[in-house]
Backbone as a chain_set.jsonl record, in Angstrom:
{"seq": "XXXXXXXXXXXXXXXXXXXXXXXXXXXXXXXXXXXXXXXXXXXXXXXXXXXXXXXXXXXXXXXXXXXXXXXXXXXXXXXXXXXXXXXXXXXXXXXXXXXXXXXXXXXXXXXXXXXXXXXXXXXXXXXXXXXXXXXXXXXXXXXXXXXXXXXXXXXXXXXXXXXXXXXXXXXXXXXXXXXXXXXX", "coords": {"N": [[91.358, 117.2, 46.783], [90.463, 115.395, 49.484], [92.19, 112.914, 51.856], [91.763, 109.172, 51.374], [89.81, 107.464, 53.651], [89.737, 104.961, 55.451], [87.288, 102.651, 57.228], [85.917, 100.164, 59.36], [82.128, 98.361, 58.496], [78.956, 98.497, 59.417], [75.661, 97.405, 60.962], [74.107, 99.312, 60.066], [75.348, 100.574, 57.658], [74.33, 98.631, 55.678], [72.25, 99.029, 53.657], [73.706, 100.919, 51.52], [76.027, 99.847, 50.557], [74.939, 97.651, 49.525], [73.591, 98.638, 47.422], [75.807, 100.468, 46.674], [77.325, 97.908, 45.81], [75.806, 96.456, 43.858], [75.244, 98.794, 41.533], [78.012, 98.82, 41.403], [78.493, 96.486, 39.74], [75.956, 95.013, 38.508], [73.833, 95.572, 36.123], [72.847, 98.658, 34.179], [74.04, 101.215, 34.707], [76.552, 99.973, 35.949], [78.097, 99.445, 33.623], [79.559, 101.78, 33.452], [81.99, 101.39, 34.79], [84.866, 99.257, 34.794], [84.465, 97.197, 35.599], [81.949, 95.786, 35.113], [79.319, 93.277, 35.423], [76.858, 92.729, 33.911], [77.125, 91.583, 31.282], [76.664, 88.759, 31.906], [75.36, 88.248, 34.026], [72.773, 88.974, 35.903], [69.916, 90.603, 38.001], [69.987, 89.948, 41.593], [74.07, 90.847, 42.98], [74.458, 91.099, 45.297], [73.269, 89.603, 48.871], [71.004, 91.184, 51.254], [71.107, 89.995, 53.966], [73.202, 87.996, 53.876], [75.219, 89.978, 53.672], [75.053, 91.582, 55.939], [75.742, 89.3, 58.118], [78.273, 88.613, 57.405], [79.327, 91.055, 58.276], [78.945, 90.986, 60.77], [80.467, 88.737, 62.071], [83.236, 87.043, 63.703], [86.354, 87.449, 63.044], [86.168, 88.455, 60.504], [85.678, 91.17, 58.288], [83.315, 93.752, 56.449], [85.051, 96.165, 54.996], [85.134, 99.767, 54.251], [86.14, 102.59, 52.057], [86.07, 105.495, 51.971], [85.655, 109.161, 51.643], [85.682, 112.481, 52.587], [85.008, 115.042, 50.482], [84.11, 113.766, 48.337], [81.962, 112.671, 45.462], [78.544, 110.504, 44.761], [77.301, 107.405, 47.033], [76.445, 108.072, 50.353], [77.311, 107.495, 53.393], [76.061, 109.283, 54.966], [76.282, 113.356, 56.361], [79.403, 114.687, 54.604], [80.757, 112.519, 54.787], [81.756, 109.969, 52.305], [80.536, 107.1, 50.96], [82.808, 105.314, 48.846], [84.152, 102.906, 47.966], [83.879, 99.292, 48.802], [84.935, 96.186, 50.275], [84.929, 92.648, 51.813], [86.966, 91.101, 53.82], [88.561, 88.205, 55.644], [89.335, 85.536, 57.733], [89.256, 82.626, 57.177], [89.289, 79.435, 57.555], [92.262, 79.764, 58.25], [93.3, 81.32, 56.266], [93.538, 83.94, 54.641], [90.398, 85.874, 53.244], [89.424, 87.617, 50.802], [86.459, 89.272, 49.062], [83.194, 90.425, 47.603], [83.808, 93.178, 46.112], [84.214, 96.158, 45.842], [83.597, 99.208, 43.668], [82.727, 102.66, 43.248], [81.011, 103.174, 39.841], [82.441, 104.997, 38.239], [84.404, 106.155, 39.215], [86.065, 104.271, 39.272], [89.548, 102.527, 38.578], [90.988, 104.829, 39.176], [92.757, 104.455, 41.475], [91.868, 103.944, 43.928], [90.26, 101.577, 44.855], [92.771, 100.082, 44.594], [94.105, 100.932, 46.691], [92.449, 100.056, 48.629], [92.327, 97.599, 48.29], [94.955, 97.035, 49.335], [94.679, 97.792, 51.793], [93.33, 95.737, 53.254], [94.904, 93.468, 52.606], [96.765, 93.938, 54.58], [95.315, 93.885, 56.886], [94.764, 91.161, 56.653], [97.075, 90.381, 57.347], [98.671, 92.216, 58.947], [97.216, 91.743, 61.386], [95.968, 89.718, 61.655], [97.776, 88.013, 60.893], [98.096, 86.18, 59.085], [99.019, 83.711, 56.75], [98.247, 84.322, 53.68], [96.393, 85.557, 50.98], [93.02, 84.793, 50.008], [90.98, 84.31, 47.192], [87.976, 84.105, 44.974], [86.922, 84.446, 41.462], [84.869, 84.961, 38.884], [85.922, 82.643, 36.236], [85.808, 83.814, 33.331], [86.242, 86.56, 33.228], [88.759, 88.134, 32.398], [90.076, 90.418, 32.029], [89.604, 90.892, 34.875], [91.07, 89.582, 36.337], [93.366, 89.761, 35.467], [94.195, 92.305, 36.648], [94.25, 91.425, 39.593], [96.449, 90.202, 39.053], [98.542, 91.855, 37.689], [98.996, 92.572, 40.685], [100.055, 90.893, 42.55], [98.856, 88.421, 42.784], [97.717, 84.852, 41.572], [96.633, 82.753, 39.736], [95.295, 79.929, 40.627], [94.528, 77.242, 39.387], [92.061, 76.141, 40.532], [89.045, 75.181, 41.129], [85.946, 76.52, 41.91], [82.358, 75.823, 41.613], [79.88, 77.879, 40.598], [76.674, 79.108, 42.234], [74.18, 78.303, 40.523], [71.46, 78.536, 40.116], [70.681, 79.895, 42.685], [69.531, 83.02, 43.803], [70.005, 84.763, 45.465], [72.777, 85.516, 44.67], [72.803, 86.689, 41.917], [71.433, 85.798, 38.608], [72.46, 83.741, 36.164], [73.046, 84.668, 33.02], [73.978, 82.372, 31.023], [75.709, 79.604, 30.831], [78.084, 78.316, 31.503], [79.478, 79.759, 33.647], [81.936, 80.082, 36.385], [83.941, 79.729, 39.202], [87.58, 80.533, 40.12], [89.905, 80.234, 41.939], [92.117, 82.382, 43.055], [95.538, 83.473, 44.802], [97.659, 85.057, 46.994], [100.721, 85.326, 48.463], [101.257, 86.747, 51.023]], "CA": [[90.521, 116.171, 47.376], [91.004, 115.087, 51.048], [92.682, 112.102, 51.751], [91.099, 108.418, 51.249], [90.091, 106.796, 55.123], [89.01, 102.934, 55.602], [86.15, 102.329, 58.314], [84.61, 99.173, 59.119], [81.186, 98.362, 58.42], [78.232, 98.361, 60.769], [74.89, 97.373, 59.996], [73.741, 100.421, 59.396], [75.602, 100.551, 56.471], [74.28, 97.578, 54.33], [71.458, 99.482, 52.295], [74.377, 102.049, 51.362], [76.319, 98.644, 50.607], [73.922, 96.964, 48.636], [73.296, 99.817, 46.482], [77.142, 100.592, 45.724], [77.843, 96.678, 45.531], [74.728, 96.205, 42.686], [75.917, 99.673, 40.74], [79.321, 98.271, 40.373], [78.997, 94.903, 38.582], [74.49, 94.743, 37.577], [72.78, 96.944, 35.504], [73.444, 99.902, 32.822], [75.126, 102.025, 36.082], [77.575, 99.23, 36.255], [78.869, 99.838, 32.346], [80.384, 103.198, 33.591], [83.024, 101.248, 34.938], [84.932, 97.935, 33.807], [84.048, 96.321, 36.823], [80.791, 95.14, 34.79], [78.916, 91.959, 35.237], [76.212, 92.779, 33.051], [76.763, 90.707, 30.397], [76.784, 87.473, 31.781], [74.51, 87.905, 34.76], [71.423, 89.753, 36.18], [69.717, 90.142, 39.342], [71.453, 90.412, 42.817], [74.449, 90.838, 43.173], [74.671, 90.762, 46.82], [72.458, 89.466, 49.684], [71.306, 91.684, 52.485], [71.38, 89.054, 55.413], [74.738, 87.674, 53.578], [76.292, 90.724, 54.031], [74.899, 91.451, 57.429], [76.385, 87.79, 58.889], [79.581, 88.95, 57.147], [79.799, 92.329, 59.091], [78.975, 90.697, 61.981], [81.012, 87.254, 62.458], [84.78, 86.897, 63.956], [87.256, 87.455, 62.06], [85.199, 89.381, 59.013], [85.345, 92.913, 58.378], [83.34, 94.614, 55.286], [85.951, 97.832, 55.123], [84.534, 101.001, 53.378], [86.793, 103.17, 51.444], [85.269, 106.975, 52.165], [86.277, 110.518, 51.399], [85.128, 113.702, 53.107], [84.878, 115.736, 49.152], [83.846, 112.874, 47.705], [80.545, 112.791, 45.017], [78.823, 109.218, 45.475], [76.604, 107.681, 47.831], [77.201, 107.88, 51.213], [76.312, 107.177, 55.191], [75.797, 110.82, 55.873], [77.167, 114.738, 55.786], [80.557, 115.052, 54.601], [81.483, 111.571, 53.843], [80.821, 109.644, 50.512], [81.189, 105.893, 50.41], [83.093, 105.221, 47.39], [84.439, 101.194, 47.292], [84.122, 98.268, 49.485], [85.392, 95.237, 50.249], [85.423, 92.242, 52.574], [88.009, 90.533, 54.266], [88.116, 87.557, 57.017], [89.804, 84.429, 58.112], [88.686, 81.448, 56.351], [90.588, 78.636, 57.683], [93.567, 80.529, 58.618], [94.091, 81.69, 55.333], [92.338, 85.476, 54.426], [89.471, 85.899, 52.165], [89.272, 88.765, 49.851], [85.863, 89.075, 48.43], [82.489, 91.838, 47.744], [84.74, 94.088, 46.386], [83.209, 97.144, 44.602], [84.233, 100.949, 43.692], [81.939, 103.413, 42.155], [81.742, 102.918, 38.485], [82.451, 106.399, 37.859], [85.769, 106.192, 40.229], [86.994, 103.246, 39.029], [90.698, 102.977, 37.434], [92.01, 106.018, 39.3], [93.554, 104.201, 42.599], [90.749, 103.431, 45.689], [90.441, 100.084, 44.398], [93.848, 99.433, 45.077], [94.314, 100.867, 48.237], [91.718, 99.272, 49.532], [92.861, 96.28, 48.487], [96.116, 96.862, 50.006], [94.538, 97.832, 53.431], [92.779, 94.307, 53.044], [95.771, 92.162, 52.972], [97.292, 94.414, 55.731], [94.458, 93.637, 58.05], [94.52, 89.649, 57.0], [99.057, 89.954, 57.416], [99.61, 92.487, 60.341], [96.091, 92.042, 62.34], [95.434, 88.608, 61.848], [98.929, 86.848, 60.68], [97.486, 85.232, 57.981], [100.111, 83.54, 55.29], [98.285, 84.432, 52.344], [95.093, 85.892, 50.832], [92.647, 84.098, 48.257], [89.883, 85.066, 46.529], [87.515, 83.674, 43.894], [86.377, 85.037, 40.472], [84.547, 83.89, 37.497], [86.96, 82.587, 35.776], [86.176, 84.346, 32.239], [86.568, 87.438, 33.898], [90.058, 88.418, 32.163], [90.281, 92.02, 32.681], [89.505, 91.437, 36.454], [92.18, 88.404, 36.788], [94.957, 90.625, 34.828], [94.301, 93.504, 37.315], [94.819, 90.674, 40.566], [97.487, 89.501, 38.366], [99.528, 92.556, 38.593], [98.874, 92.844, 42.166], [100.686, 89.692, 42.741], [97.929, 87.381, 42.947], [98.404, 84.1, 40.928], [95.675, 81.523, 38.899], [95.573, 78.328, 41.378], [93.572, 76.173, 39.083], [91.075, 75.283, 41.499], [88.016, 76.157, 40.146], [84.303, 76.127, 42.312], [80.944, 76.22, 40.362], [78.874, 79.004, 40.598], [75.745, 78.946, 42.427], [73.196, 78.782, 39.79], [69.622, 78.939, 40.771], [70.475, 80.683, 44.328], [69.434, 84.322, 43.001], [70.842, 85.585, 45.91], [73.639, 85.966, 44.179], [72.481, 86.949, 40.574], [70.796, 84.876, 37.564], [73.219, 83.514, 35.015], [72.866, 84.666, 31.46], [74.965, 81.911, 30.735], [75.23, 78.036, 31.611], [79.211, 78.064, 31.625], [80.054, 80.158, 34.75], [82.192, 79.269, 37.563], [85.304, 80.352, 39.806], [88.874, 80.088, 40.419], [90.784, 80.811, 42.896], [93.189, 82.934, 42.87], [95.777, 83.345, 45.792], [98.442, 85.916, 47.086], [101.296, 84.995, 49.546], [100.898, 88.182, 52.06]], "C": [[91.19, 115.668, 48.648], [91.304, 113.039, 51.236], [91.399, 110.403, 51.973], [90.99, 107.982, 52.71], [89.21, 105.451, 54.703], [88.246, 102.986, 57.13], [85.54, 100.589, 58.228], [83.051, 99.18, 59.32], [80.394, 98.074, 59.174], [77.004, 97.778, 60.376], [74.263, 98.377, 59.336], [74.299, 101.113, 58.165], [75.242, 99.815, 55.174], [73.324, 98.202, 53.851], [72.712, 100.511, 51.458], [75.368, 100.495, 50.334], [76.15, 97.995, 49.542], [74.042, 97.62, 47.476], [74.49, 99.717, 45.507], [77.474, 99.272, 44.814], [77.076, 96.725, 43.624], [75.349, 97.796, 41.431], [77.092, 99.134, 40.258], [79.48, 97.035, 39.539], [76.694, 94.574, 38.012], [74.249, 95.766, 36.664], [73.194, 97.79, 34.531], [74.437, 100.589, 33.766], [76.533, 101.677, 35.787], [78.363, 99.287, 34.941], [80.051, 100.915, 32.447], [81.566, 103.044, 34.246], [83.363, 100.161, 34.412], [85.261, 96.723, 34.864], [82.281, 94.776, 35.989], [80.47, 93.871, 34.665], [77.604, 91.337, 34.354], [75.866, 92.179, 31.837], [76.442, 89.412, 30.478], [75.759, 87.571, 33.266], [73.693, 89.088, 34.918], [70.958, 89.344, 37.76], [70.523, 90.6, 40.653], [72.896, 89.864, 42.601], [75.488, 90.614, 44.485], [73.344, 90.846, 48.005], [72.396, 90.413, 51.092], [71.761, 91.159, 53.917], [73.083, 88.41, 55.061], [75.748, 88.737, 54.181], [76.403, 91.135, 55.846], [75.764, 90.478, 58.376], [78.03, 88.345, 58.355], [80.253, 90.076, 58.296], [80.144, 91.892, 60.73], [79.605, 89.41, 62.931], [82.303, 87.903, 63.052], [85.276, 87.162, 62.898], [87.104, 88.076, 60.898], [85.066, 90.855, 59.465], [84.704, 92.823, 56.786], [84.032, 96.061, 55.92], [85.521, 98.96, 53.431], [85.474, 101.656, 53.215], [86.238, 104.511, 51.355], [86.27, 108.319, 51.762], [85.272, 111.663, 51.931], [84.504, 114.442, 51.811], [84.416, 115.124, 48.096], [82.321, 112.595, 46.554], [80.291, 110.893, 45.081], [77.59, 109.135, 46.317], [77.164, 107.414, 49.465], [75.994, 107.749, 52.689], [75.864, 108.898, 56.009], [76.843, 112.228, 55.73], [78.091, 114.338, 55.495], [81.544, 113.418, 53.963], [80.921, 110.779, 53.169], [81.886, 108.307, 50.743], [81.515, 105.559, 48.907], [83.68, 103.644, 47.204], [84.48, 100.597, 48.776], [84.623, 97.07, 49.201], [85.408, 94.168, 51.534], [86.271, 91.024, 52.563], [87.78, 89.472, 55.536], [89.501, 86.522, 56.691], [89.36, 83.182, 57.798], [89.134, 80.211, 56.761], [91.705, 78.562, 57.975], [94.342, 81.229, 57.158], [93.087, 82.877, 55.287], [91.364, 85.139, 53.017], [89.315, 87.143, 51.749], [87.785, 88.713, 48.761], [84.518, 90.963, 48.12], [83.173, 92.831, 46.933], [84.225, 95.464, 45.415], [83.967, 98.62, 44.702], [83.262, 101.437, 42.801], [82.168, 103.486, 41.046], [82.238, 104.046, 37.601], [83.884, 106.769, 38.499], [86.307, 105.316, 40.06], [88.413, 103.354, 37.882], [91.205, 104.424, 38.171], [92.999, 105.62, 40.902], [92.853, 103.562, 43.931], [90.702, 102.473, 45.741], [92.089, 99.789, 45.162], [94.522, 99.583, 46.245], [93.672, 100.481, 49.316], [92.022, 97.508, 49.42], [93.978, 95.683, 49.496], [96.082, 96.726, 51.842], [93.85, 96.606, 54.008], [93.849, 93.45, 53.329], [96.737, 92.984, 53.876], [96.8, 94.263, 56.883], [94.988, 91.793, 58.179], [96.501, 89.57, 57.297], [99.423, 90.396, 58.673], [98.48, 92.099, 61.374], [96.189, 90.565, 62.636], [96.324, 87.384, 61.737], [98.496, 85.819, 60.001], [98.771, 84.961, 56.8], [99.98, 84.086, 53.983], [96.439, 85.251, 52.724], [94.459, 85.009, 49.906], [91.247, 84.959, 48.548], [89.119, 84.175, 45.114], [86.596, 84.413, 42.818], [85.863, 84.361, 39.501], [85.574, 84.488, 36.506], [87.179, 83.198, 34.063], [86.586, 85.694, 32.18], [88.341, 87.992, 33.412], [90.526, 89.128, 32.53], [90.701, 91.789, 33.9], [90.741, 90.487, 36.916], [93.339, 89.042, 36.669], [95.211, 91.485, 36.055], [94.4, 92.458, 38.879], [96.654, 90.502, 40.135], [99.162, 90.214, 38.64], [99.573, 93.057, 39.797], [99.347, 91.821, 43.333], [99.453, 88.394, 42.986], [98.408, 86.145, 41.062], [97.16, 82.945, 40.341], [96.541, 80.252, 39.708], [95.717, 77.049, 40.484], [92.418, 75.262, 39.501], [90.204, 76.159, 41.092], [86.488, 75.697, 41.225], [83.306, 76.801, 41.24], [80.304, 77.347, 41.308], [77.55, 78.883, 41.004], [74.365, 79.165, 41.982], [72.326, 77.711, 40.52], [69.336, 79.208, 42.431], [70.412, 82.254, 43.555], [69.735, 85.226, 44.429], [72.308, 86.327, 45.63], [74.042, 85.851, 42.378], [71.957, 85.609, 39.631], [71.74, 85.059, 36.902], [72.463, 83.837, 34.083], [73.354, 83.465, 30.542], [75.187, 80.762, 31.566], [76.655, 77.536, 32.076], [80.117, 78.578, 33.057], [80.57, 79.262, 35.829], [83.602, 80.076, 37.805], [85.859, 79.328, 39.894], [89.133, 80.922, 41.574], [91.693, 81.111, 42.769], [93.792, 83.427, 44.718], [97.057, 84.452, 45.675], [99.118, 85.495, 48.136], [101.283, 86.546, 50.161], [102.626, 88.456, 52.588]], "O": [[92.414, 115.574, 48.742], [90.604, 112.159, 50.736], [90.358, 110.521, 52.621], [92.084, 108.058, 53.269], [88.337, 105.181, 53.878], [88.871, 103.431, 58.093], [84.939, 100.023, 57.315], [82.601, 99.906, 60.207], [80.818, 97.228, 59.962], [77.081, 97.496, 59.181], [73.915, 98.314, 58.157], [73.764, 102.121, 57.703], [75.592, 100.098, 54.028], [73.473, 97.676, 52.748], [72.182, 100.868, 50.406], [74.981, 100.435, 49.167], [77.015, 97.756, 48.699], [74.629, 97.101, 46.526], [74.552, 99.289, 44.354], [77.776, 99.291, 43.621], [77.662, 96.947, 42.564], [75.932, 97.411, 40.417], [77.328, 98.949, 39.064], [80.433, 96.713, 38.83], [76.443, 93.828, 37.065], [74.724, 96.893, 36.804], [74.217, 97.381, 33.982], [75.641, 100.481, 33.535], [77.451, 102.445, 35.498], [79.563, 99.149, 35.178], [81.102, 100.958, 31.808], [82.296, 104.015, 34.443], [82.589, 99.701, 33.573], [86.015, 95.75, 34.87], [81.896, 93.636, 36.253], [81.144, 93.177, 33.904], [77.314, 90.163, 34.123], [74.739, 92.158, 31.34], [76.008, 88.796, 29.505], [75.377, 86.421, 33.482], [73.839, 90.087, 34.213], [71.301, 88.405, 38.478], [71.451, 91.407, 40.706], [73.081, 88.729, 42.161], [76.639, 90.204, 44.637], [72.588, 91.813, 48.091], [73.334, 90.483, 51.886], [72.508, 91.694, 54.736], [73.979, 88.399, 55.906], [76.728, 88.532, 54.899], [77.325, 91.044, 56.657], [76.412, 90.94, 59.316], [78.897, 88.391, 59.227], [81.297, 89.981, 58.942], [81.026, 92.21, 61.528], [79.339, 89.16, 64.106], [82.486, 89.116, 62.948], [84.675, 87.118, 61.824], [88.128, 88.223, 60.231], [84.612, 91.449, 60.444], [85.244, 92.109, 55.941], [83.707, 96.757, 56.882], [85.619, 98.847, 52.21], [86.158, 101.618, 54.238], [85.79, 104.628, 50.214], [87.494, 108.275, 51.642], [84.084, 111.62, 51.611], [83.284, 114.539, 51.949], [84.271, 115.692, 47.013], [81.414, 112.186, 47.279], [81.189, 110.082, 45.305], [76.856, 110.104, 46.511], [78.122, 106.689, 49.731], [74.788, 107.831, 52.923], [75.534, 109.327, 57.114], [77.926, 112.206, 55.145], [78.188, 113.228, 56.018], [82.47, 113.262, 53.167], [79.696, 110.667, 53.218], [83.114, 108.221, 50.754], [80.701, 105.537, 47.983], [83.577, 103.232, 46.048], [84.963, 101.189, 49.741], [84.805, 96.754, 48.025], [85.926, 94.704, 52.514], [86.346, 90.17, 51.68], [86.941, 89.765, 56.388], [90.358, 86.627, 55.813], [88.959, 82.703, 58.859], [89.581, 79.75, 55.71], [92.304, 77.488, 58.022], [95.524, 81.544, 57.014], [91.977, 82.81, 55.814], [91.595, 84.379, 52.076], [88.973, 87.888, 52.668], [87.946, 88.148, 47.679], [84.836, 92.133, 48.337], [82.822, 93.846, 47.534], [83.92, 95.363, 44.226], [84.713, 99.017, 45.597], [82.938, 100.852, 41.767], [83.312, 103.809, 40.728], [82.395, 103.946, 36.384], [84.395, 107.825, 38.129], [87.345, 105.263, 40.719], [88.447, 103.952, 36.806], [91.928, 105.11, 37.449], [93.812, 106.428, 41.351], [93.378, 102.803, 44.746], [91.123, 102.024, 46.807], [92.247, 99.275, 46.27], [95.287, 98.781, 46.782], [94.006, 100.484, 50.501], [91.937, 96.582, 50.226], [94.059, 94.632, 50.131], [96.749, 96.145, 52.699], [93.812, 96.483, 55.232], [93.748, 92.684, 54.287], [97.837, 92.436, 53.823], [97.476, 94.412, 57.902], [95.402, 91.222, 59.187], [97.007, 88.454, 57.419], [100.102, 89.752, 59.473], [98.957, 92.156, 62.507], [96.469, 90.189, 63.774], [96.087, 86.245, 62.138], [98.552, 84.648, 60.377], [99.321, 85.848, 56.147], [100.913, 84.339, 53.221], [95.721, 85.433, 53.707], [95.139, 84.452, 49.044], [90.736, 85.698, 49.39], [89.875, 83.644, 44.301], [85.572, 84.964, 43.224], [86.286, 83.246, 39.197], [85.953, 85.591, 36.111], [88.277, 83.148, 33.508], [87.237, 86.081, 31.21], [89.086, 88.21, 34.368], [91.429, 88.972, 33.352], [91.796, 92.192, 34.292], [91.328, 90.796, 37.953], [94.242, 88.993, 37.505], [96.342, 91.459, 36.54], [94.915, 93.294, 39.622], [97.679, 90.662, 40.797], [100.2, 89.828, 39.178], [100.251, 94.069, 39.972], [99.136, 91.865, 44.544], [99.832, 87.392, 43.592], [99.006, 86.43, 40.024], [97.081, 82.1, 41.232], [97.679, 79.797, 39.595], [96.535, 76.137, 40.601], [91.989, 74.186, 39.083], [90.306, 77.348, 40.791], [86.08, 74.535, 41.193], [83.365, 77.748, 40.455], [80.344, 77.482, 42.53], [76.899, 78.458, 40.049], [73.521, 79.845, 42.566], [72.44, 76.653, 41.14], [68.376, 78.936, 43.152], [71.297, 82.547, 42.751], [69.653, 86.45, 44.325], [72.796, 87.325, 46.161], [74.965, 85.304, 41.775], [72.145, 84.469, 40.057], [72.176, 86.202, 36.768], [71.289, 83.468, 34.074], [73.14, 83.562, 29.334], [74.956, 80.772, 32.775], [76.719, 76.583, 32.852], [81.128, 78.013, 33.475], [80.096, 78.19, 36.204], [84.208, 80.788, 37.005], [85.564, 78.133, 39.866], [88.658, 81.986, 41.972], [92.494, 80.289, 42.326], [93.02, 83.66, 45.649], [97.488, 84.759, 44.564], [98.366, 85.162, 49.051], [101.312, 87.459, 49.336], [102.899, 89.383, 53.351]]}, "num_chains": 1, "name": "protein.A"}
């Protein structure tokens, strides 16, 4: 298999985007990895104009994770988007969020090098102190796997934007994030 490359995102990537994002954490699809959000929500996962304004602000990259040999969906011949993620400047601190990998490719490494090329953009590009990021906080699995990646449980916790279905219908009346943070 030919080596993993990172691209940033254009718009012409957000149906491609969308697609992967919603496969990795809605739906039956999203079971096939342990990314799944399926049990506790429904619905979108991610907004098209959200992501759009993301691609396109200062300081914000969505960065695509591609392979030439790659199965998957992708922007065209030869290469196969396989995980995203974006990254920005928040305040002067980085934001780590979006973050998806085919659920069929998950657990073998892309994930984490895309992570890595994430807080390399917000450390050598942008000179950012740290990264954060927010998850729902029952989310164990996904906290453990920050966890060993040096990321650290703040205790700062934001609620969850229930009844914006831009970003999915709760199953569930308890949801809400933490923040979790990484010195860079």
């Amino acid at each position: 298999m030919t080596e993993l490359t990172f691209r940033n995102a254009t718009a012409a990537d957000v149906d491609a985007l969308v697609a992967l994002v919603t496969s990795a954490y809605r739906g039956e699809s999203s079971r096939a990895g342990w990314t799944t959000e399926a049990d506790f929500l429904d619905g979108n996962r991610i907004d098209a104009e959200v992501l759009r304004a993301d691609i396109e602000r200062p300081r914000s990259r969505v960065v695509l994770a591609e392979r030439d040999d790659a199965p998957g969906p992708g922007p065209g011949p030869g290469q196969r988007l396989l995980a995203c993620a974006h990254v920005a400047d928040e305040g002067g601190h980085g934001y780590f969020g979006m973050f998806a990998v085919v659920p069929g490719l998950q657990g073998v490494g892309i994930g984490k090098a895309l992570l890595a090329e994430c807080e390399r953009i917000a450390r050598e590009e942008w000179r950012l102190p740290d990264m954060r990021m927010t998850v729902i906080d029952i989310r164990d699995e996904l906290i453990a796997f920050y966890a060993r990646r040096g990321y650290r449980r703040t205790g700062v916790y934001r609620p969850f934007p229930h009844g914006d279905e831009r970003f999915g219908i709760p199953r569930r009346d308890d949801l809400r994030f933490e923040v979790l943070e990484k010195t860079l």
